[in-house]
C-alpha positions as CSV (number, residue, x, y, z in Angstrom):
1,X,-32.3,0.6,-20.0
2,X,-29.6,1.7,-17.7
3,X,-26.3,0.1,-17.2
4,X,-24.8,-0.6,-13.8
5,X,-21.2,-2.1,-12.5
6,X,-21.3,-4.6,-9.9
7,X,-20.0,-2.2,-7.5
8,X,-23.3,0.3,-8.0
9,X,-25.7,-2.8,-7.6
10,X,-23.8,-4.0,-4.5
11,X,-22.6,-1.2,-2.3
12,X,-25.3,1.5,-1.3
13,X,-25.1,5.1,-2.7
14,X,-24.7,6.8,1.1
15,X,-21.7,3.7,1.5
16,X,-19.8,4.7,-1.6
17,X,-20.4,8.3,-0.5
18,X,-18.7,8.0,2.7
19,X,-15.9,6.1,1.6
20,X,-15.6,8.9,-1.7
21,X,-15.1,11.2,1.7
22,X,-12.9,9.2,3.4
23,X,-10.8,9.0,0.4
24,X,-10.5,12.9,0.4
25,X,-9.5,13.0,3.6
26,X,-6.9,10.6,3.6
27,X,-5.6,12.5,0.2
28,X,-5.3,15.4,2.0
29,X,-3.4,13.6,5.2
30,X,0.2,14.7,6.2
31,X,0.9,11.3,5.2
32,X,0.2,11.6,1.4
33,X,1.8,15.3,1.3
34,X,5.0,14.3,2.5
35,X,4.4,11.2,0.1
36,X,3.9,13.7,-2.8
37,X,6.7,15.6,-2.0
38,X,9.5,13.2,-1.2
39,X,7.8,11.7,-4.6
40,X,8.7,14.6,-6.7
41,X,12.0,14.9,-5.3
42,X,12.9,11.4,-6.6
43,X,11.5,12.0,-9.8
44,X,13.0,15.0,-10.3
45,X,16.4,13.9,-9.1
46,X,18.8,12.4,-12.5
47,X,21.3,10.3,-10.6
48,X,18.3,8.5,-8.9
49,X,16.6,8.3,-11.9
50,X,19.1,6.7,-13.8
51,X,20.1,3.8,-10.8
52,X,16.4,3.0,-10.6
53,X,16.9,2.5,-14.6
54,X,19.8,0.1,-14.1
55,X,18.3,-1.7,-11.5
56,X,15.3,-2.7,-13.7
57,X,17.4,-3.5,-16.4
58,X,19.6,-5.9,-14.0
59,X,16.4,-7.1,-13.1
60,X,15.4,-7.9,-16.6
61,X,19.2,-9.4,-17.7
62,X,18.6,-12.1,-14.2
63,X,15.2,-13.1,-15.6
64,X,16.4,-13.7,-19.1
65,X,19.5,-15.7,-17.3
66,X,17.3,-17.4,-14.8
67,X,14.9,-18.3,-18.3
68,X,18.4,-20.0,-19.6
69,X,19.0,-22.3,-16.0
70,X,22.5,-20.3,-15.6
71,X,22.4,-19.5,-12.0
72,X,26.2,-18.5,-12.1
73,X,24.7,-15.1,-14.4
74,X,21.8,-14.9,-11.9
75,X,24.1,-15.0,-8.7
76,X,26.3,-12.1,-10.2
77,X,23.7,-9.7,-11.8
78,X,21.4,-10.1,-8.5
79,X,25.1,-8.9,-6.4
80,X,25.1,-5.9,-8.9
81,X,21.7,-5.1,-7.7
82,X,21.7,-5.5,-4.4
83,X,25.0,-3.1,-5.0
84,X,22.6,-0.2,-6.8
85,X,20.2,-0.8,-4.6
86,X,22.5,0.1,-1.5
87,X,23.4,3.1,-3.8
88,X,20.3,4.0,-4.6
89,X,18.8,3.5,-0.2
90,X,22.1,5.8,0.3
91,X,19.9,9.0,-1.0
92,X,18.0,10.3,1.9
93,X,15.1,11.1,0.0
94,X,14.9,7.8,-0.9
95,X,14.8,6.6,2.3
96,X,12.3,9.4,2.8
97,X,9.7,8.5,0.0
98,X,10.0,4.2,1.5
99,X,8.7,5.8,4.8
100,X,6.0,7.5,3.3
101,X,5.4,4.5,1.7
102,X,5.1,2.7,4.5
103,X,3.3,5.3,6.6
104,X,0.6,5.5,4.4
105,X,0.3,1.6,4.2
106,X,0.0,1.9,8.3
107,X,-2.6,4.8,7.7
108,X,-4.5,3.0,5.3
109,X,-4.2,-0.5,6.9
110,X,-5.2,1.3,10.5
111,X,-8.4,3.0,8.7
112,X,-9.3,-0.6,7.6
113,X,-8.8,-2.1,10.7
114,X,-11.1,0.2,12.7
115,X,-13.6,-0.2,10.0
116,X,-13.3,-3.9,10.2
117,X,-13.6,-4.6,13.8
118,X,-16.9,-1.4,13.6
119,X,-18.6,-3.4,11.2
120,X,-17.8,-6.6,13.7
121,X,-18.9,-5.5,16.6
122,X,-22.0,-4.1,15.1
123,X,-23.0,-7.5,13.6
124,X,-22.4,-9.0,17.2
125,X,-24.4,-6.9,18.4
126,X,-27.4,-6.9,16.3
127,X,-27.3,-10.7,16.2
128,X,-27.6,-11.0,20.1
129,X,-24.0,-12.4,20.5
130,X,-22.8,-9.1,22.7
131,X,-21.7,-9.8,26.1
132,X,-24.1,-12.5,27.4
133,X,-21.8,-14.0,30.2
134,X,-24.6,-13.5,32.7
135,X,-26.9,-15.1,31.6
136,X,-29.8,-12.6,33.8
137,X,-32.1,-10.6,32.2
138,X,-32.8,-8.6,35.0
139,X,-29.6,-7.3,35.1
Protein backbone atom coordinates (compact mmCIF):
# COMPACT_ATOMS: atom_id res chain seq x y z
CA UNK A 1 0.00 0.00 0.00
CA UNK A 2 1.48 3.28 -0.59
CA UNK A 3 2.13 5.93 1.97
CA UNK A 4 1.27 9.56 1.47
CA UNK A 5 1.84 12.92 3.75
CA UNK A 6 -0.94 15.16 4.25
CA UNK A 7 0.58 17.55 1.99
CA UNK A 8 0.52 14.88 -1.19
CA UNK A 9 -3.21 14.00 -0.40
CA UNK A 10 -4.16 17.76 -0.10
CA UNK A 11 -2.28 19.94 -2.60
CA UNK A 12 -2.48 18.71 -6.41
CA UNK A 13 0.73 17.43 -8.08
CA UNK A 14 0.62 20.50 -10.99
CA UNK A 15 0.18 22.93 -7.51
CA UNK A 16 3.20 21.60 -5.79
CA UNK A 17 4.87 21.69 -9.11
CA UNK A 18 4.47 25.25 -9.67
CA UNK A 19 5.29 26.41 -6.35
CA UNK A 20 8.68 23.69 -6.58
CA UNK A 21 9.24 26.39 -9.61
CA UNK A 22 8.51 29.35 -7.95
CA UNK A 23 10.81 28.31 -5.21
CA UNK A 24 13.76 28.09 -7.89
CA UNK A 25 13.18 31.25 -9.06
CA UNK A 26 13.00 33.08 -6.01
CA UNK A 27 16.49 31.06 -5.09
CA UNK A 28 17.99 32.33 -7.82
CA UNK A 29 16.56 36.22 -7.17
CA UNK A 30 19.10 39.06 -6.67
CA UNK A 31 17.59 39.05 -3.46
CA UNK A 32 18.85 35.64 -2.08
CA UNK A 33 22.47 36.18 -3.88
CA UNK A 34 23.21 39.17 -2.13
CA UNK A 35 21.58 37.29 0.95
CA UNK A 36 24.18 34.51 0.38
CA UNK A 37 26.89 36.67 -0.02
CA UNK A 38 26.61 39.26 2.79
CA UNK A 39 25.81 35.72 4.61
CA UNK A 40 29.24 34.34 4.05
CA UNK A 41 30.93 37.41 4.76
CA UNK A 42 29.49 37.35 8.41
CA UNK A 43 30.38 33.98 8.79
CA UNK A 44 33.54 34.19 7.64
CA UNK A 45 34.33 37.36 9.58
CA UNK A 46 36.07 36.38 13.51
CA UNK A 47 35.34 39.55 15.35
CA UNK A 48 31.58 39.21 14.24
CA UNK A 49 31.65 35.81 15.08
CA UNK A 50 32.81 36.03 18.37
CA UNK A 51 30.23 39.30 19.47
CA UNK A 52 27.32 37.25 18.04
CA UNK A 53 28.82 34.48 20.64
CA UNK A 54 28.72 36.93 23.49
CA UNK A 55 25.60 38.26 22.80
CA UNK A 56 23.89 34.69 23.14
CA UNK A 57 25.63 34.03 26.03
CA UNK A 58 24.39 37.50 27.60
CA UNK A 59 21.29 36.30 26.52
CA UNK A 60 21.56 33.06 28.30
CA UNK A 61 23.18 34.69 31.80
CA UNK A 62 19.61 37.31 31.67
CA UNK A 63 17.35 34.29 31.41
CA UNK A 64 19.03 32.38 34.12
CA UNK A 65 18.79 35.81 36.23
CA UNK A 66 15.31 36.66 35.13
CA UNK A 67 14.61 32.53 36.29
CA UNK A 68 16.09 33.78 39.87
CA UNK A 69 13.43 37.20 39.98
CA UNK A 70 16.73 39.49 40.19
CA UNK A 71 15.82 42.11 37.79
CA UNK A 72 18.87 44.30 39.01
CA UNK A 73 21.22 41.28 37.01
CA UNK A 74 18.62 41.39 34.18
CA UNK A 75 18.65 45.34 33.77
CA UNK A 76 22.65 45.26 33.52
CA UNK A 77 23.32 42.14 31.33
CA UNK A 78 20.41 43.32 28.89
CA UNK A 79 22.64 47.11 28.76
CA UNK A 80 25.73 44.86 27.99
CA UNK A 81 23.75 43.59 25.05
CA UNK A 82 22.20 46.20 23.69
CA UNK A 83 26.10 47.56 23.92
CA UNK A 84 27.36 44.41 21.57
CA UNK A 85 24.62 44.67 19.74
CA UNK A 86 25.45 48.35 18.68
CA UNK A 87 28.99 46.89 18.14
CA UNK A 88 27.99 44.25 16.37
CA UNK A 89 25.10 46.76 13.77
CA UNK A 90 28.42 48.98 13.58
CA UNK A 91 29.91 46.34 10.80
CA UNK A 92 28.46 47.24 7.46
CA UNK A 93 28.04 43.85 6.42
CA UNK A 94 26.00 43.41 9.15
CA UNK A 95 23.84 45.88 8.35
CA UNK A 96 24.06 44.52 4.86
CA UNK A 97 22.99 40.77 5.63
CA UNK A 98 19.61 42.57 8.09
CA UNK A 99 18.64 44.15 4.59
CA UNK A 100 18.78 41.17 2.83
CA UNK A 101 16.92 39.82 5.41
CA UNK A 102 14.36 42.00 5.17
CA UNK A 103 14.35 42.22 1.36
CA UNK A 104 13.73 38.84 1.01
CA UNK A 105 10.88 38.91 3.77
CA UNK A 106 9.36 41.91 1.29
CA UNK A 107 10.01 39.47 -1.74
CA UNK A 108 8.51 36.68 -0.21
CA UNK A 109 5.67 38.46 1.57
CA UNK A 110 4.89 40.37 -1.96
CA UNK A 111 4.85 36.87 -3.83
CA UNK A 112 2.24 35.75 -1.25
CA UNK A 113 0.25 38.66 -1.47
CA UNK A 114 -0.23 38.56 -5.19
CA UNK A 115 -1.01 34.93 -4.86
CA UNK A 116 -3.45 35.65 -2.19
CA UNK A 117 -5.52 38.39 -3.61
CA UNK A 118 -5.24 35.88 -7.46
CA UNK A 119 -6.69 33.09 -5.65
CA UNK A 120 -9.46 35.82 -4.24
CA UNK A 121 -10.51 37.34 -7.06
CA UNK A 122 -10.77 34.10 -8.80
CA UNK A 123 -13.13 32.63 -6.12
CA UNK A 124 -15.25 36.00 -6.57
CA UNK A 125 -15.51 35.48 -9.68
CA UNK A 126 -16.41 31.96 -10.11
CA UNK A 127 -18.97 32.38 -7.34
CA UNK A 128 -20.91 35.21 -9.10
CA UNK A 129 -19.83 37.91 -6.55
CA UNK A 130 -17.71 40.05 -9.35
CA UNK A 131 -18.87 43.39 -10.05
CA UNK A 132 -22.78 43.20 -9.94
CA UNK A 133 -23.49 46.92 -9.11
CA UNK A 134 -25.78 47.15 -12.06
CA UNK A 135 -27.84 45.00 -11.50
CA UNK A 136 -28.70 44.66 -15.83
CA UNK A 137 -28.06 41.75 -17.70
CA UNK A 138 -28.20 43.31 -20.77
CA UNK A 139 -25.40 45.30 -20.20
Amino acid sequence: MERYTATELIVREDIMEKAKELAGLLSTSDEVRFYRQAEKQVQGNAEIQELIKLIKKRQKEAVAFETFQNRKMVDKINGEIEELQDKLDAYPIVSQFKQAQEDINYLLQLVVGVIRDTVSEKIQVEEGTADVSTGNCSE
